[in-house]
VODODO-307436 format. One record per residue (C-alpha): residue in three letters; residue number from 1; x, y, z. Coordinates in nm, 2 decimals, decimal comma. Layout:
residues N
NODE  rest   nr       u       v       w
NODE   ALA  NUM       X       Y       Z
...
END
This chain:
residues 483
NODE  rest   nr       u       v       w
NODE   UNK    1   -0,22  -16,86    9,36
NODE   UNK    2    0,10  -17,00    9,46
NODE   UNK    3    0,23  -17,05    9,11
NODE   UNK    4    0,10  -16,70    9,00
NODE   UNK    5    0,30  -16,50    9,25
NODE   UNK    6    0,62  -16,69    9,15
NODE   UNK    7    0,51  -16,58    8,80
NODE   UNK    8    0,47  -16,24    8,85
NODE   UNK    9    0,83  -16,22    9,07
NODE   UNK   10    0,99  -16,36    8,77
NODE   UNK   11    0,82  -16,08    8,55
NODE   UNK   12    0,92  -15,83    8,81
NODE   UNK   13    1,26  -15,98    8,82
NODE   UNK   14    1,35  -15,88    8,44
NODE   UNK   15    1,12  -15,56    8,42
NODE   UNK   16    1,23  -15,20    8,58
NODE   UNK   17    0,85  -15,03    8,49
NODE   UNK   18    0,70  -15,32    8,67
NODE   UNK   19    0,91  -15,29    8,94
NODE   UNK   20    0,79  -14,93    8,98
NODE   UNK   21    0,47  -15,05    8,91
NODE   UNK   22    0,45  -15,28    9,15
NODE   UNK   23    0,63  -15,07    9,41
NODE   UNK   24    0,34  -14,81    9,37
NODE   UNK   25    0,09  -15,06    9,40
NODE   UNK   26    0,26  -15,17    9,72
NODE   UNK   27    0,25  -14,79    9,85
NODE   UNK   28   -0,09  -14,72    9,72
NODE   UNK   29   -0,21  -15,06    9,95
NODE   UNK   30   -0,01  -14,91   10,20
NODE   UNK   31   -0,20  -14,54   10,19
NODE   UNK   32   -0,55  -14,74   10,19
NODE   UNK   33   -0,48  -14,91   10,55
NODE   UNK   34   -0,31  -14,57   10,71
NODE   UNK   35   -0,55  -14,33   10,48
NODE   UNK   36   -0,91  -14,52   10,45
NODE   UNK   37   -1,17  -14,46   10,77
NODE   UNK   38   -0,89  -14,24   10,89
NODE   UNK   39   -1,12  -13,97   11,01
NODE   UNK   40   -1,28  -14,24   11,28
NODE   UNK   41   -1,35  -14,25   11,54
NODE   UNK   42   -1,43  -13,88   11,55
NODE   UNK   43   -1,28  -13,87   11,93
NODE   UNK   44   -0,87  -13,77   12,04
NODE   UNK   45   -0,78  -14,09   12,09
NODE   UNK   46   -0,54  -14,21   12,34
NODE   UNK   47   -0,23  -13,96   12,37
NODE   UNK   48   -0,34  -13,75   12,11
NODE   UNK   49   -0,54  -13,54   12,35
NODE   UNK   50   -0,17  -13,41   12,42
NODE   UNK   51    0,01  -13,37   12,07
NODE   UNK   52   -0,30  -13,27   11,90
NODE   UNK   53   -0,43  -13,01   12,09
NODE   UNK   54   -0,06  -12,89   12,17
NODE   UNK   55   -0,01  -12,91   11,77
NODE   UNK   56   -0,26  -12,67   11,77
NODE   UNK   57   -0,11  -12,36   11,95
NODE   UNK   58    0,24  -12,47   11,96
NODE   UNK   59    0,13  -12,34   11,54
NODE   UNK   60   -0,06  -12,03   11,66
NODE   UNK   61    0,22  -11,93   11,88
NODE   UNK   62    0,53  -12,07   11,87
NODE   UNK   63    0,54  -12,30   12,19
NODE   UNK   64    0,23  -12,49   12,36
NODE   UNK   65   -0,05  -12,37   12,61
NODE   UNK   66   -0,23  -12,52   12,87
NODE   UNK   67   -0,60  -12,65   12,78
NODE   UNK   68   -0,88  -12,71   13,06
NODE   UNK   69   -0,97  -13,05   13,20
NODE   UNK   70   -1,23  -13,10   12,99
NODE   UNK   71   -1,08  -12,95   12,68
NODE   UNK   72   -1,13  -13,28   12,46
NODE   UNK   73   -1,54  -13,22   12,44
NODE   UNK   74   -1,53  -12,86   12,30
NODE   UNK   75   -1,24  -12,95   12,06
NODE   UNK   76   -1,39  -13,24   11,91
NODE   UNK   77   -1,70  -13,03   11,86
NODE   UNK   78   -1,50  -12,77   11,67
NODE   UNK   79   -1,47  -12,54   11,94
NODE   UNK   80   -1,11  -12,53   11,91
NODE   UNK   81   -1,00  -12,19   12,08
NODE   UNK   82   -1,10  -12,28   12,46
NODE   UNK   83   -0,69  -12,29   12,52
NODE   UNK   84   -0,55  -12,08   12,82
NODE   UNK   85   -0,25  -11,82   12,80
NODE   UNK   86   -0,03  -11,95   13,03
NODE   UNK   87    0,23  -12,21   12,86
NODE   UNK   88    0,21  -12,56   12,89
NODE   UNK   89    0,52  -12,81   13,00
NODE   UNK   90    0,53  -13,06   12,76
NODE   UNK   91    0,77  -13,33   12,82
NODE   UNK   92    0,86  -13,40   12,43
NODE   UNK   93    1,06  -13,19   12,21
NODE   UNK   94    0,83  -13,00   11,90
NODE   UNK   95    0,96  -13,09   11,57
NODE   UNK   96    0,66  -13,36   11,56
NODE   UNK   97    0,42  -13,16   11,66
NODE   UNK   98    0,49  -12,92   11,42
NODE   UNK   99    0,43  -13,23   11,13
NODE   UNK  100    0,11  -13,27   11,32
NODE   UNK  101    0,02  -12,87   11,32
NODE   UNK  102    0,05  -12,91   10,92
NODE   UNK  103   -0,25  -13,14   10,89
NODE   UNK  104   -0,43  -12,89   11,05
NODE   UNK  105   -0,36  -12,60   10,88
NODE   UNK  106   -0,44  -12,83   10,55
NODE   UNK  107   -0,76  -12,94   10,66
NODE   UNK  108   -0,89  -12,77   10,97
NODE   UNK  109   -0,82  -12,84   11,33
NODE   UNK  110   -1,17  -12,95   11,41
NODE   UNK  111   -1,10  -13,20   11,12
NODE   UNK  112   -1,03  -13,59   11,26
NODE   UNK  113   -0,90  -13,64   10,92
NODE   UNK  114   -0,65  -13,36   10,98
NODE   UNK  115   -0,54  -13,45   11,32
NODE   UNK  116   -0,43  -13,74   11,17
NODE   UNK  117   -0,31  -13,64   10,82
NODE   UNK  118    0,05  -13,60   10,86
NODE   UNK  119    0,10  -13,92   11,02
NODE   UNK  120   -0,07  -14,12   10,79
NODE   UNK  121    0,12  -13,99   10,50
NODE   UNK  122    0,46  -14,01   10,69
NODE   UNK  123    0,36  -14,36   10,73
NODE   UNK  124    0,28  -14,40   10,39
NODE   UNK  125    0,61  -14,26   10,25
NODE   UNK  126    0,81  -14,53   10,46
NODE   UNK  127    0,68  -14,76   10,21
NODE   UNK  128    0,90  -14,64    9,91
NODE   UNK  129    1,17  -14,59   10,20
NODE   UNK  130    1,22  -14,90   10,27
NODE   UNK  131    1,18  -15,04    9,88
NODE   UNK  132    1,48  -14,80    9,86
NODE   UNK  133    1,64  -14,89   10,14
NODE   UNK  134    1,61  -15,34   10,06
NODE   UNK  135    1,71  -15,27    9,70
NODE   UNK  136    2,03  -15,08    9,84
NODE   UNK  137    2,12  -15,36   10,07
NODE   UNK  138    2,00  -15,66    9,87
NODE   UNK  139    2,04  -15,55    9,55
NODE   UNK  140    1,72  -15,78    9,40
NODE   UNK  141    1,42  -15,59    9,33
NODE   UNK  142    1,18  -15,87    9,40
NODE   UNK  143    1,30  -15,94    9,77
NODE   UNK  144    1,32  -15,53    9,84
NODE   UNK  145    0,92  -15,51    9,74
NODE   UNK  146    0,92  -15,79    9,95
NODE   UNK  147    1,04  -15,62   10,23
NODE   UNK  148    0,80  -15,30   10,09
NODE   UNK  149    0,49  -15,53   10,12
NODE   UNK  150    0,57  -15,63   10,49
NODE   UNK  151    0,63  -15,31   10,61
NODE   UNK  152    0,26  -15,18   10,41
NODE   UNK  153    0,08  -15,52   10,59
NODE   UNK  154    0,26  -15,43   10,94
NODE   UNK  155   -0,01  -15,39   11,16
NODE   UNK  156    0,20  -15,13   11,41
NODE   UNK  157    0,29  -14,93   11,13
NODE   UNK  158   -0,07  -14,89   11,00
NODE   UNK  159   -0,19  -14,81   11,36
NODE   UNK  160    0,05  -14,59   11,45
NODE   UNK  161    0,04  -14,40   11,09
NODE   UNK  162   -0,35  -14,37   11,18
NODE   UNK  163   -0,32  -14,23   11,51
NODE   UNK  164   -0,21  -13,88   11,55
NODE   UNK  165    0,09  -13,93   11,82
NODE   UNK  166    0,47  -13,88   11,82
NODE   UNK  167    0,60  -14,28   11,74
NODE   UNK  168    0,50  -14,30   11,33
NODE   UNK  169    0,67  -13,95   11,31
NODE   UNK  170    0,97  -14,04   11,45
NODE   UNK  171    0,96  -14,39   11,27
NODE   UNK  172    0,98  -14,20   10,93
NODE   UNK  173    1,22  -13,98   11,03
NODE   UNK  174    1,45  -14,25   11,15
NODE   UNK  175    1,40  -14,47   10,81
NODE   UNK  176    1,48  -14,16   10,60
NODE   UNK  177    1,79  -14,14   10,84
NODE   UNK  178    1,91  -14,50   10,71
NODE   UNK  179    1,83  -14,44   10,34
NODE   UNK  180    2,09  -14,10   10,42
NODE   UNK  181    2,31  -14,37   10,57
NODE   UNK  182    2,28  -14,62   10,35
NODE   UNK  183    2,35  -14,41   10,05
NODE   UNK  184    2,64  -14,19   10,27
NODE   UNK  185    2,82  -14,54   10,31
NODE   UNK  186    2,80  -14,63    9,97
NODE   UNK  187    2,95  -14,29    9,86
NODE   UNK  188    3,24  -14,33   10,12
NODE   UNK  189    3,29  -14,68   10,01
NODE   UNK  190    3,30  -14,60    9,63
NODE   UNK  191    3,49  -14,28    9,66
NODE   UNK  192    3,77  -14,49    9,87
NODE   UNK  193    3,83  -14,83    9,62
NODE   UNK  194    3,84  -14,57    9,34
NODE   UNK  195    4,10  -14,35    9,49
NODE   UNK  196    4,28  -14,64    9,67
NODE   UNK  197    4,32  -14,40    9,96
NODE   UNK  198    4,11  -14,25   10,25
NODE   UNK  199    4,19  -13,93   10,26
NODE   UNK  200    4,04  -13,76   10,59
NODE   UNK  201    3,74  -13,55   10,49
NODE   UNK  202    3,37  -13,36   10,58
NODE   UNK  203    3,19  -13,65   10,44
NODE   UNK  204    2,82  -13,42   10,33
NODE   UNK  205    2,61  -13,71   10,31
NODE   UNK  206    2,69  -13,72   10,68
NODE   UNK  207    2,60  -13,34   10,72
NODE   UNK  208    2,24  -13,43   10,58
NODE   UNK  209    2,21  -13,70   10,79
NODE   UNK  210    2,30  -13,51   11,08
NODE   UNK  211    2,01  -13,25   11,06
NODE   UNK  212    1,79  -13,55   10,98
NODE   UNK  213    1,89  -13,73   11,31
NODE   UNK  214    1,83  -13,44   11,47
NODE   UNK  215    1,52  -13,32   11,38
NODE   UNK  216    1,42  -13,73   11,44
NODE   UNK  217    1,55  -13,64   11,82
NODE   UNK  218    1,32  -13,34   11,84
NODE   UNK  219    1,02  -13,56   11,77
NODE   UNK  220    1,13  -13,78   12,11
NODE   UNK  221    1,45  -13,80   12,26
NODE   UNK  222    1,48  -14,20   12,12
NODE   UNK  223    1,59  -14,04   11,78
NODE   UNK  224    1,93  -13,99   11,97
NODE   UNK  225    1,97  -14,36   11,99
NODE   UNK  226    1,97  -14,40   11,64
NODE   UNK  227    2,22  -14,13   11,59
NODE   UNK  228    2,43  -14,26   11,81
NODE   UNK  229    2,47  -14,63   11,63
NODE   UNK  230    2,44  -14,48   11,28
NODE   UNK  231    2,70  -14,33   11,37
NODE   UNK  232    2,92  -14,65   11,53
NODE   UNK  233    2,79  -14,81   11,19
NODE   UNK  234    3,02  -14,55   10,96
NODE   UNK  235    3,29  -14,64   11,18
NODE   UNK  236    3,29  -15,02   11,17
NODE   UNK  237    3,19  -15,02   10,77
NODE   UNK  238    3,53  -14,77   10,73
NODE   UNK  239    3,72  -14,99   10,94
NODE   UNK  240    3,64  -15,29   10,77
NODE   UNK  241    3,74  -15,16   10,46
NODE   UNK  242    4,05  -14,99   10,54
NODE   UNK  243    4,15  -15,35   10,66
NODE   UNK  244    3,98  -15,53   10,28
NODE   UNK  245    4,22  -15,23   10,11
NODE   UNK  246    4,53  -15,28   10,36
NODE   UNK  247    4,52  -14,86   10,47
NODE   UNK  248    4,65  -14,72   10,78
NODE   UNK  249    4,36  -14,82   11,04
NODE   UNK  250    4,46  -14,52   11,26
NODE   UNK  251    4,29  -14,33   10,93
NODE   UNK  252    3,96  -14,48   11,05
NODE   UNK  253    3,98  -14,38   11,38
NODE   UNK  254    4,07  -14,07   11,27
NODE   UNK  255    3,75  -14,03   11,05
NODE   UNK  256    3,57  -14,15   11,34
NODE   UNK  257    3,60  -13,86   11,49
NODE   UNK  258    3,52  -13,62   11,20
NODE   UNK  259    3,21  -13,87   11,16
NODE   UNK  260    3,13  -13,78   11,51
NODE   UNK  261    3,20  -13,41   11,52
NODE   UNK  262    2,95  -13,37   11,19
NODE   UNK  263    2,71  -13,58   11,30
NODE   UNK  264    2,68  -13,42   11,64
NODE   UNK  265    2,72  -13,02   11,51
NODE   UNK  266    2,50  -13,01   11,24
NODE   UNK  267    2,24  -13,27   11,49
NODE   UNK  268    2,25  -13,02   11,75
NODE   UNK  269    2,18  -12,72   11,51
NODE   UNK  270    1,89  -12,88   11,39
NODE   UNK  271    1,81  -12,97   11,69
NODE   UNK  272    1,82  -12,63   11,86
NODE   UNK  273    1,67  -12,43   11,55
NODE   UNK  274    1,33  -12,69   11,61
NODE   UNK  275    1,29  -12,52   11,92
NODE   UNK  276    1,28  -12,15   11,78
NODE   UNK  277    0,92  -12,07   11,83
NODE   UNK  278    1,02  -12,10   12,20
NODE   UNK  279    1,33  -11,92   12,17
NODE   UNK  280    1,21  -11,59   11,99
NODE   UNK  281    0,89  -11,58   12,21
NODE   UNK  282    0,84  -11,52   12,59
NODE   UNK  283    0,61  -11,71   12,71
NODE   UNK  284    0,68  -12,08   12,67
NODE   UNK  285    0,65  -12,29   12,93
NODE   UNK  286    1,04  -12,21   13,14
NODE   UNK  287    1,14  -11,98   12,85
NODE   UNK  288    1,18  -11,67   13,13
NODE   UNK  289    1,34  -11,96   13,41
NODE   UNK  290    1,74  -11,86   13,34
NODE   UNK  291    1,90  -11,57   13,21
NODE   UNK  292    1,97  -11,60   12,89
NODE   UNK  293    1,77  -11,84   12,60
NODE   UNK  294    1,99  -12,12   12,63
NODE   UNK  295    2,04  -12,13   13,03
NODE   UNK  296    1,62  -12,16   13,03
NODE   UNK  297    1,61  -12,45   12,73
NODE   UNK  298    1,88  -12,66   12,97
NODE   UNK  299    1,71  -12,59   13,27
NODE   UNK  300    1,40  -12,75   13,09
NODE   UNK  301    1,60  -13,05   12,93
NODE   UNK  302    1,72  -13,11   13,27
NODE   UNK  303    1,34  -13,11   13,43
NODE   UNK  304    1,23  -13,32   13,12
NODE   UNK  305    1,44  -13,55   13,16
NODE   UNK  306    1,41  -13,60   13,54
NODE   UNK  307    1,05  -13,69   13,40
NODE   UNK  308    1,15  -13,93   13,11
NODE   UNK  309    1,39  -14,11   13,40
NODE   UNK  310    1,14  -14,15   13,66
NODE   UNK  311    0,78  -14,18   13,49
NODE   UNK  312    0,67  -14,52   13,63
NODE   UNK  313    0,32  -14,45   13,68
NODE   UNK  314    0,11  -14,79   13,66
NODE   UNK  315   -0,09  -14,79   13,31
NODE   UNK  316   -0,33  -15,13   13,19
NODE   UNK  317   -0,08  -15,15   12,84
NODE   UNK  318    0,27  -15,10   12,98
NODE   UNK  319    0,51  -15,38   12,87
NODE   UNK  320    0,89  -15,37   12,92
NODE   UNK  321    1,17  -15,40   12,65
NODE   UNK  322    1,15  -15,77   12,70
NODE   UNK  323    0,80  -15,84   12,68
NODE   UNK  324    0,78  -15,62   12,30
NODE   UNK  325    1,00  -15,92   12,19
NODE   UNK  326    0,71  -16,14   12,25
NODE   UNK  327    0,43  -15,90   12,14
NODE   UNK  328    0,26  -15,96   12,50
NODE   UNK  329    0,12  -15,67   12,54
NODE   UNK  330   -0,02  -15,46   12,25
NODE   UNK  331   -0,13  -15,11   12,31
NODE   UNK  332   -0,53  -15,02   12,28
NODE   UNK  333   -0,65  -14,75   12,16
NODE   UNK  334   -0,96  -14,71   12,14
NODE   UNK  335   -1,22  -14,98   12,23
NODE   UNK  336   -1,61  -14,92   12,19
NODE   UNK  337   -1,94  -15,09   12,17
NODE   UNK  338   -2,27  -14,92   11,97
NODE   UNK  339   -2,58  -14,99   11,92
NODE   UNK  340   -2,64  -14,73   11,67
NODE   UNK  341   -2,77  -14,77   11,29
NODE   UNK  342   -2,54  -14,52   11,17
NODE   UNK  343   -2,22  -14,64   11,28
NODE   UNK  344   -2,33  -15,02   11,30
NODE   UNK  345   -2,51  -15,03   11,00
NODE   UNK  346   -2,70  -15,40   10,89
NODE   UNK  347   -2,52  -15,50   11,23
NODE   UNK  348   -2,75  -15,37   11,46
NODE   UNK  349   -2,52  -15,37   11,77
NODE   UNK  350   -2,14  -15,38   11,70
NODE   UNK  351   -1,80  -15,31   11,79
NODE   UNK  352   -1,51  -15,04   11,71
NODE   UNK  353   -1,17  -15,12   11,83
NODE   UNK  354   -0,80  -14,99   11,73
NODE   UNK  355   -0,56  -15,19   11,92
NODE   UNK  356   -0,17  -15,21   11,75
NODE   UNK  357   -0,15  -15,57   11,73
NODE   UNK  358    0,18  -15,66   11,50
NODE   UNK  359    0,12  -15,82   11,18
NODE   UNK  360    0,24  -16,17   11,37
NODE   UNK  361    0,49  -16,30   11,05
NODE   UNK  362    0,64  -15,99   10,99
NODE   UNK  363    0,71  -15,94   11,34
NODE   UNK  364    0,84  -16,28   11,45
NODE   UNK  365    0,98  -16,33   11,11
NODE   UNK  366    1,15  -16,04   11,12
NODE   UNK  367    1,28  -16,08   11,46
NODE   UNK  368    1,43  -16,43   11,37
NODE   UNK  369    1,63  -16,29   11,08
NODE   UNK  370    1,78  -16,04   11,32
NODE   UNK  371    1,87  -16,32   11,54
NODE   UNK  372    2,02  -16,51   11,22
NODE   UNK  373    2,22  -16,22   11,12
NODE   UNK  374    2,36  -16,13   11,46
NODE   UNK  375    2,65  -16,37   11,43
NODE   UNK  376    2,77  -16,25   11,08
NODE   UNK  377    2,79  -15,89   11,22
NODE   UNK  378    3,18  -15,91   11,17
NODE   UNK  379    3,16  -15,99   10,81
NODE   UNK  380    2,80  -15,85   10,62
NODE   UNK  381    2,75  -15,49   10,59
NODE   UNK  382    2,38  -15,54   10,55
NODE   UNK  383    2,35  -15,73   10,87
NODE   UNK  384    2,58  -15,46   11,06
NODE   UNK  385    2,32  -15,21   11,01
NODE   UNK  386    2,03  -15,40   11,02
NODE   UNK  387    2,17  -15,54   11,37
NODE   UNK  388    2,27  -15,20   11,48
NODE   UNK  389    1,91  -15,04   11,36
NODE   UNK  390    1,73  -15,28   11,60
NODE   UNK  391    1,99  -15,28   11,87
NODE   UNK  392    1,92  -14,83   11,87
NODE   UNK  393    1,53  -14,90   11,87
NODE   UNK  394    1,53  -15,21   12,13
NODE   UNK  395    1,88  -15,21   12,39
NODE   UNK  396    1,88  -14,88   12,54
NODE   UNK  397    1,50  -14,93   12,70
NODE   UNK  398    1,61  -15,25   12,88
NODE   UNK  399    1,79  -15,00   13,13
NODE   UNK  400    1,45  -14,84   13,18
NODE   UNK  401    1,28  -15,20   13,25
NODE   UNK  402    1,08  -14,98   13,53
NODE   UNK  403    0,98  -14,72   13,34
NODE   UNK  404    0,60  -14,70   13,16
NODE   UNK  405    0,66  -14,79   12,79
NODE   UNK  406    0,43  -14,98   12,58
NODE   UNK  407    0,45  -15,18   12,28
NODE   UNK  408    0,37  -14,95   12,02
NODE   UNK  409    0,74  -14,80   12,08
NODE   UNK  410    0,88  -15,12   11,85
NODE   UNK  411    0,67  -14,94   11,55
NODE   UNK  412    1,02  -14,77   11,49
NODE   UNK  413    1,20  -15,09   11,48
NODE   UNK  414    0,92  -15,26   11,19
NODE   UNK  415    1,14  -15,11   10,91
NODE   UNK  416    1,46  -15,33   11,02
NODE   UNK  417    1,21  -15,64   11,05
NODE   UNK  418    1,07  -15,57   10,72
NODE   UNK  419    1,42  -15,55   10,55
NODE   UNK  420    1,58  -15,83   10,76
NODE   UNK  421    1,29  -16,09   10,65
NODE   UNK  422    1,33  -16,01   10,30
NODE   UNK  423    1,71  -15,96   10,34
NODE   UNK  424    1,72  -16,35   10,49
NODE   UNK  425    1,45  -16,47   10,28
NODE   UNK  426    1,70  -16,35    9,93
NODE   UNK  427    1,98  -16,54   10,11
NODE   UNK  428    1,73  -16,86   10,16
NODE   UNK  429    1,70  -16,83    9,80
NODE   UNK  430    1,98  -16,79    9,72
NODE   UNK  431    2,20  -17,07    9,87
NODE   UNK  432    1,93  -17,27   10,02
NODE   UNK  433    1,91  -17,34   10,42
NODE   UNK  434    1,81  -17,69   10,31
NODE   UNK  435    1,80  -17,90   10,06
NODE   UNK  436    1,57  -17,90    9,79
NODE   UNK  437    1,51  -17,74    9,41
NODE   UNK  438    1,48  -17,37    9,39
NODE   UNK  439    1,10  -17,40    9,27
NODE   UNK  440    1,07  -17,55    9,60
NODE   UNK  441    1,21  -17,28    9,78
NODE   UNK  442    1,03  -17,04    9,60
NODE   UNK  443    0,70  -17,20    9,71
NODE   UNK  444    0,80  -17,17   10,07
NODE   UNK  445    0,90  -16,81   10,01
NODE   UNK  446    0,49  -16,73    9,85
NODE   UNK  447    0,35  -16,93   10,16
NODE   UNK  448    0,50  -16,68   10,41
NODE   UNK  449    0,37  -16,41   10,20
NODE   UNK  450    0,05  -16,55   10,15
NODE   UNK  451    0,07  -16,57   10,52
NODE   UNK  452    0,18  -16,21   10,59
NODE   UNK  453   -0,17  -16,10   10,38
NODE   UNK  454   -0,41  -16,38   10,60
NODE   UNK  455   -0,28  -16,21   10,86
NODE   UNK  456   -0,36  -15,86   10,75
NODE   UNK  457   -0,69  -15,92   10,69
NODE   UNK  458   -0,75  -16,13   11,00
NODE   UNK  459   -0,65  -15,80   11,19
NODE   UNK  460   -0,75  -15,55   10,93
NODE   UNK  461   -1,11  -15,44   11,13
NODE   UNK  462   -0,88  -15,37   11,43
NODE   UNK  463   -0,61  -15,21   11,29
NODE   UNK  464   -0,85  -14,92   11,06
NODE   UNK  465   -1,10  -14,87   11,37
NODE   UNK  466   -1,38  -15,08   11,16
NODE   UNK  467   -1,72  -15,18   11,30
NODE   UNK  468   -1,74  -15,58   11,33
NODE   UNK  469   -1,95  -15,77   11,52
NODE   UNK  470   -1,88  -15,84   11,93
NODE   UNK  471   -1,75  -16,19   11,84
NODE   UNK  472   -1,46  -16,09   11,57
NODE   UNK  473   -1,31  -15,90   11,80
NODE   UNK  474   -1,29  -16,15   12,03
NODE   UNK  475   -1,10  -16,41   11,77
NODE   UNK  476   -0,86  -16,14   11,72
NODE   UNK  477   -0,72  -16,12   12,11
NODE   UNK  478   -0,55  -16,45   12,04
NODE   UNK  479   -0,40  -16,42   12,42
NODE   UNK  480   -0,61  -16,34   12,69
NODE   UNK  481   -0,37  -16,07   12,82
NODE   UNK  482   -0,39  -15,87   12,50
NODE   UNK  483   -0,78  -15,79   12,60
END
């Protein structure tokens, strides 16, 4: 098997169709784990009792409404229109609940398949994303289909692509932001060696990129993060090659702060416009508080954020910023034992769990290539924004260490792993970490593969929600704390 996948990289290697090919094989795997037994269990799992049901009128009228207490019973049974008139305050922006709204309009909002629709194929697209992306920064095909495969066999992403909530959305969003960046750099880059110059410009890769930061914050405020350090990445790639060039360095200070203005004007715009249906109705949740639209959408930033700050409610999943590096604490989301022919089947008496347990090489892997590459910061591109991806995603929750966040909130940092594995896996290949023949290093290379697909099928059942007896389960919490 071993010798077989080395033979089909070198094919890939010299063939562009089968690189396509295999880079929709890849995706196509990647829509079976997000898209097959999608519409089980039949039952709002988790938080999408929230963004589903608030998907729902935040469509049929332009902002969210308040639902009874027992709501989730008579929604699951169809009965969708049990909502109340008075406006509901929702805590997240509602750019992602309007993705979510569109799987119901396609398919019905008594649909489970629906609710969860969007998300899956969001998470699907990230696939060719990040091919995209790898190729960009590693410039091999083989090693960016690499990075492709992990990210499809990343047990996160597949969870949180099958489960109707806010953190897929807004993982899509952010990798669409990096290919935006990735290509706006390149274009800046180019444009200046041509010229020899660095004239001061409206760069309008960095306009796009803009509205799609901004939409990424109106999915959850975390989208800002990103913006923030894509944005102190165009400054340090046009500094360091102003200095490669010898130019003025006050230019890149200078283009800085055009980089900042555009980002932040067209951000906010898109931003703002997300929020319409509030602003052109009247009875939003706050939208009468202040005088004018704008006074009322501050005074409820300023209340929603007063939440975000102090929500440290005691929940059985929470893990702190630290304790995601170490995958201690993976979210569940839906645990249940049958004993019921028609969802058991031969079995008799089984067990249906979704829990978002990482696919374990991919994640450490990937986190020990970031930790490689932090070092050479100062003098590889690729490992600035890789570096700078992770450091948006991970640094600014250790100042919230006592807020409740859970470990599902990495699923927005799996991209960067992906891309830094197969990034520091080329480089192994390359040049070699020790010594040996390249046929050797190869090997190595298919073993952690071949390891990254044992893994996704060891987990597989618990990732797609599918019935296994009591005792796999109970292999699959390799910790006792992840139960």
């Amino acid at each position: 098997m071993i010798s077989a996948l080395n033979r089909l990289a070198l094919r890939v290697h010299s063939s562009r169709s089968l690189t396509l090919l295999a880079g929709f094989a890849i995706t196509a795997l990647g829509a079976l784990l997000r898209f097959g037994n999608n519409a089980n269990p039949a039952t709002l799992i988790f938080d999408e009792t929230y963004y589903v049901k608030d998907a729902y009128t935040l469509g049929l009228f332009g902002s969210e409404r308040t639902w009874p207490e027992d709501a989730n019973l008579d929604f699951e049974a169809g009965n969708t229109d049990v909502f109340e008139k008075v406006g509901s305050y929702v805590v997240h922006p509602p750019f992602g609940k309007w993705i979510i709204f569109l799987g119901l309009q396609l398919f019905g909002a008594d649909s489970p398949f629906g609710w969860r629709f969007s998300t899956a194929l969001l998470g699907t697209l990230v696939i060719p994303l990040v091919i995209f992306i790898a190729w960009r920064l590693i410039g091999s095909r083989v090693f960016a289909l690499l990075a492709g495969l992990f990210i499809a066999l990343e047990g996160q992403s597949i969870v949180m692509s099958r489960t109707a909530i806010l953190d897929g959305i807004l993982t899509f969003m952010v990798v669409l932001g990096l290919a935006i960046l990735v290509l706006a750099d390149s274009w800046w880059r180019d444009r200046v060696s041509t010229k020899g110059r660095a004239a001061l410009t409206i760069q309008p890769w960095l306009i796009l990129l803009g509205v799609v930061m901004g939409l990424a914050s109106s999915v959850k405020w975390s989208g800002l993060y990103f913006l923030a350090f894509f944005g102190i990445y165009t400054f340090l790639s046009d500094l360091r090659l102003r200095r490669k060039l010898n130019l003025r360095l006050l230019g890149a200070w200078l283009q800085g702060l055009i980089n900042a203005v555009t980002l932040l004007s067209f951000g906010i715009a898109a931003y703002i416009i997300s929020w319409s249906g509030w602003i052109l109705g009247t009875d939003g949740w706050g939208r009468q508080a202040e005088g004018t639209w704008w006074q009322s959408l501050w005074a409820y930033h300023q209340n929603a954020f007063s939440f975000h700050t102090n929500l440290d409610s005691e929940h059985p999943y929470e893990a702190n910023a630290f304790q995601w590096l170490l995958a201690l604490r993976p979210t569940a989301f839906f645990f249940e034992r049958f004993e019921d022919a028609e969802i058991c089947g031969a079995l008799g008496d089984c067990t249906v769990a979704i829990t978002a347990i990482p696919n374990l090489v991919v994640f450490f892997g990937g986190l020990l290539a970031l930790l490689w590459l932090m070092p050479r910061v100062f003098s590889d591109r690729t490992a600035l924004v890789l570096v700078l991806g992770f450091l948006a995603g991970w640094l600014p929750w250790v100042i919230y260490l006592d807020r409740t966040v859970f470990q599902f909130y990495t699923v927005v940092l799996m991209p960067f792993f992906a891309i830094a594995l197969a990034y520091v896996l080329h480089h192994y290949w390359r040049t070699g970490v020790i010594r040996g023949w390249r046929l050797k290093r190869e090997r190595r290379i298919s073993y952690l593969v071949l390891a990254t697909v044992i893994v996704a099928l060891y987990f597989s059942s618990i990732w797609m929600g599918l019935a296994t007896p009591d005792w796999v389960w109970r292999i699959q919490m390799l910790l006792p704390i992840w139960i």
